[in-house]
N, C-alpha and C positions, 0 to 999 in steps of 0.2 A: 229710474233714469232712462231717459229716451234714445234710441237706439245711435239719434243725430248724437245726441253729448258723447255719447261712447265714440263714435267716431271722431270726434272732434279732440279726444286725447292721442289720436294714435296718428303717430308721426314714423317713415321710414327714414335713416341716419343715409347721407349721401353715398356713403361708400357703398350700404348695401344697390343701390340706383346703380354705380359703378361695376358694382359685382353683377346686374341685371344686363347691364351693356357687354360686359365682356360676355356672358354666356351667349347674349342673342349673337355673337359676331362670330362665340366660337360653337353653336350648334347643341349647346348642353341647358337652355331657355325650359326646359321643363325639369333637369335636374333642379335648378335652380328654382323655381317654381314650389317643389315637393318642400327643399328645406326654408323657403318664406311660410308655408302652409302649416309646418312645421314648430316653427319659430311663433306662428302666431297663437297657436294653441297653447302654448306653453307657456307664452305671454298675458294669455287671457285668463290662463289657470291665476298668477300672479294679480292680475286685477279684479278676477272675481273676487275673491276671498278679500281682498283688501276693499271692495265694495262691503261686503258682508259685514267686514266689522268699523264700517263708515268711517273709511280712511278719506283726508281729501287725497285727491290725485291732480297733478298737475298735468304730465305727458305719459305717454308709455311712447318712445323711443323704439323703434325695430332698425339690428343691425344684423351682421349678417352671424349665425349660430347662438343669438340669443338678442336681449333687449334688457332694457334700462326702464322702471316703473319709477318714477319721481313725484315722491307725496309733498303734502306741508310736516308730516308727524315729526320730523329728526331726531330720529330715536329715543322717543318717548312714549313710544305703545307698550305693554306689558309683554315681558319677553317670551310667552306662549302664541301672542299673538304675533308677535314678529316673526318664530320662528314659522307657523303656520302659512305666514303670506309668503315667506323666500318658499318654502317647500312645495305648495301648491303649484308653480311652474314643473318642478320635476318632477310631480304624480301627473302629468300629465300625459304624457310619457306612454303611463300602462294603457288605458285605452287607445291610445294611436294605438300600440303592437296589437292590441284587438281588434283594428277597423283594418290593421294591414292584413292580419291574419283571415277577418272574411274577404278582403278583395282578393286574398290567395284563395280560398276555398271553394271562390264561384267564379275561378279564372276569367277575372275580371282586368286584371291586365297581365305582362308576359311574366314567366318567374324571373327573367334577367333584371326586372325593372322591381318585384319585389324585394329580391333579396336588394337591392339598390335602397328601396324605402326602409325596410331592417337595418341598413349599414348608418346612411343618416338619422334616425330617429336616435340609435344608440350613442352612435358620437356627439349627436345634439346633447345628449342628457348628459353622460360624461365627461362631456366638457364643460359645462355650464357648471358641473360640479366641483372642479377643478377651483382653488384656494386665488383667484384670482380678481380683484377687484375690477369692474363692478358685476359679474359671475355671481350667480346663487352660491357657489362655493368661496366665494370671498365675502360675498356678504355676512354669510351666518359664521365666517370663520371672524372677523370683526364683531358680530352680536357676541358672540362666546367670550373674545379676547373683553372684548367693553363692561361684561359681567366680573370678569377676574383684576382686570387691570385699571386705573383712573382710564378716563375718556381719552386723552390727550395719548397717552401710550398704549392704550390699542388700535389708536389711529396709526399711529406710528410702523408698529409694531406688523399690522394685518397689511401694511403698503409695503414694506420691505420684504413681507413672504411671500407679496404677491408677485412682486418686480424680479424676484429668484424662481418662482416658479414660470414666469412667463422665458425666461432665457432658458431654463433646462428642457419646458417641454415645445418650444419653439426652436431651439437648438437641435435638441434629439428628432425631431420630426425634419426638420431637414437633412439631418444626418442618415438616418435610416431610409428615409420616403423620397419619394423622385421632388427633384424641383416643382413649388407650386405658385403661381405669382400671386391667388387668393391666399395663400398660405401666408404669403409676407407678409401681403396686405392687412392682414388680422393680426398680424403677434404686431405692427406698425402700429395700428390702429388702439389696441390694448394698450402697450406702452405711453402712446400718448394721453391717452385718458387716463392713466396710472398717475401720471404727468402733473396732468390737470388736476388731479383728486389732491397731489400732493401741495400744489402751490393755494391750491383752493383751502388746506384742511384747518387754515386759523379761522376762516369764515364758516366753515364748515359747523366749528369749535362754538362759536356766538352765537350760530343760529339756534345749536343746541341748548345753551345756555337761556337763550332768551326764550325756548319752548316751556324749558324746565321751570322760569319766573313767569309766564304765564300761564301756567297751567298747575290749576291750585289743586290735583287729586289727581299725581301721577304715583302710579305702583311701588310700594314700597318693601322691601324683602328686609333690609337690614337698616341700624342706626350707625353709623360709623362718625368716629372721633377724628379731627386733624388737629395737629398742634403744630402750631405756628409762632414764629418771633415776632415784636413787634414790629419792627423793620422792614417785615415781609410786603411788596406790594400783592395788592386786593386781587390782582389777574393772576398771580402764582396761585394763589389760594385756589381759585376755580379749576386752575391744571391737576388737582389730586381728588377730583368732582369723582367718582364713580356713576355707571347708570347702579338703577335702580335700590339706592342706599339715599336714605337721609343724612347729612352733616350737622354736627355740632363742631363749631371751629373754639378751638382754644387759645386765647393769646396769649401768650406766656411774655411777662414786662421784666423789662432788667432788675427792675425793685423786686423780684420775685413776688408778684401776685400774677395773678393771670384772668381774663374776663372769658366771660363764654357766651358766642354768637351763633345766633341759629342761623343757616343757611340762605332761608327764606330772607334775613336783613339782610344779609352780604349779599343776593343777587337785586332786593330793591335799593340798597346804599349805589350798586355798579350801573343800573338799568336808569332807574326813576329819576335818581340825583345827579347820573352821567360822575359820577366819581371813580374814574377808571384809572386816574394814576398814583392814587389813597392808598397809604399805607393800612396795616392792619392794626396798628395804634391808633390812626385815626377813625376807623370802624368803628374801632371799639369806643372812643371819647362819643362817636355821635350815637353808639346803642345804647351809653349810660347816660346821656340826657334825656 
């Protein structure tokens, strides 16, 4: 890929522009500087890897103590490889403390301003690891919950730890730490994209759905059973979808019999035939003809 197309993924989010203004006004233009430089390495750790294993990418987003890499996959890469691309951002990490550590060793700039680049790089990485959506720590704590729980409730589930952890450690940081108005600006900023994840997460839901029906050789760990009434509508059924598990759905009929639908028809019955507000009896009357 050409170094043009790399550039043409990467977009600065306006608050960080904001956070650029207030430094030029308030004398700290290179503080600020260090952690974009920062932020960017750690962001390309995140894109390389997901280059490597020919992810598309749409943006990589820069804001301010970390950034947002937005592919087409929606959680349908195999879950070594997902963890792999959240983690590659915070191994980034160790060779900065090596590139800071030769610019200490051939006082290459003041030690006031190294220990400066040691304070940022670690809170960069610590924070980013923090259970926070959309944070490398809230991401791979949603990959994890999505392995244990249906889809639908680790969405849930990793937004609520998130929305708790951003009030205790935005709480306690003002509480303990001097007034900071980037400080606000950021627990502001996170909350509303918490916001947005949440109103967004039925589409979020679809999109996942529709990766998984097009895409005929996604990673399979386990076979997992659902049993279902007939009565059930067809969109409940996809709320106890697990990643990485195939479904055999069971409809269980008041005559006591019951049919068994493979996956693969119940997301072409909802996709192809647009039958989204079908019951699970009728699933099943169109798999046995």
């Amino acid at each position: 890929m050409s170094s043009l197309n790399i550039l043409r993924h990467f977009h600065v989010h306006p608050v960080l522009w904001v956070m650029v203004g207030i430094g030029i006004l308030t004398g700290s233009f290179l503080q600020l500087l260090s952690i974009f430089l920062i932020v960017l390495a750690h962001e390309l750790g995140h894109y390389g890897m997901a280059l490597f294993f020919r992810w598309r990418i749409r943006t990589v987003m820069l804001w301010p103590f970390g950034g947002v890499m937005e592919t087409d996959e929606h959680h349908t890469r195999p879950f070594k490889e997902e963890v792999a691309v959240i983690l590659a951002g915070p191994f980034q990490h160790i060779w900065i403390f090596g590139a800071i550590a030769i610019l200490d060793t051939f006082s290459i700039l003041s030690s006031g301003f190294i220990e400066l680049l040691y304070t940022y790089n670690i809170v960069i990485l610590l924070f980013n690891l923090l259970p926070i959506w959309p944070l490398d720590g809230g991401k791979l704590m949603f990959l994890l919950l999505s392995h244990q729980f249906p889809f639908v409730k680790a969405q849930v589930y990793s937004l609520y730890c998130s929305l708790v952890t951003i009030v205790l450690a935005f709480g306690l940081s003002l509480f303990f730490l001097p007034f900071s108005l980037s400080t606000v600006m950021l627990g502001c900023f996170l909350l509303w994209e918490n916001r947005l994840e949440w109103k967004q997460r039925q589409y979020a839901f679809l999109r996942y759905l529709l990766r998984r029906y097009e895409e005929k050789r996604l990673p399979v760990n386990a076979i997992h059973s659902i049993h279902v009434t007939e009565d059930l509508p067809i969109h409940q059924i996809f709320k106890q979808f697990k990643r990485g598990t195939h479904h055999q759905i069971f409809v269980n009929f008041k005559n006591n019999t019951r049919a068994i639908i493979d996956e693969g028809e119940c997301l072409y019955y909802y996709f192809t035939l647009k039958q989204s507000s079908a019951s699970a009896k009728e699933l099943a009357d169109w798999c046995a003809t």
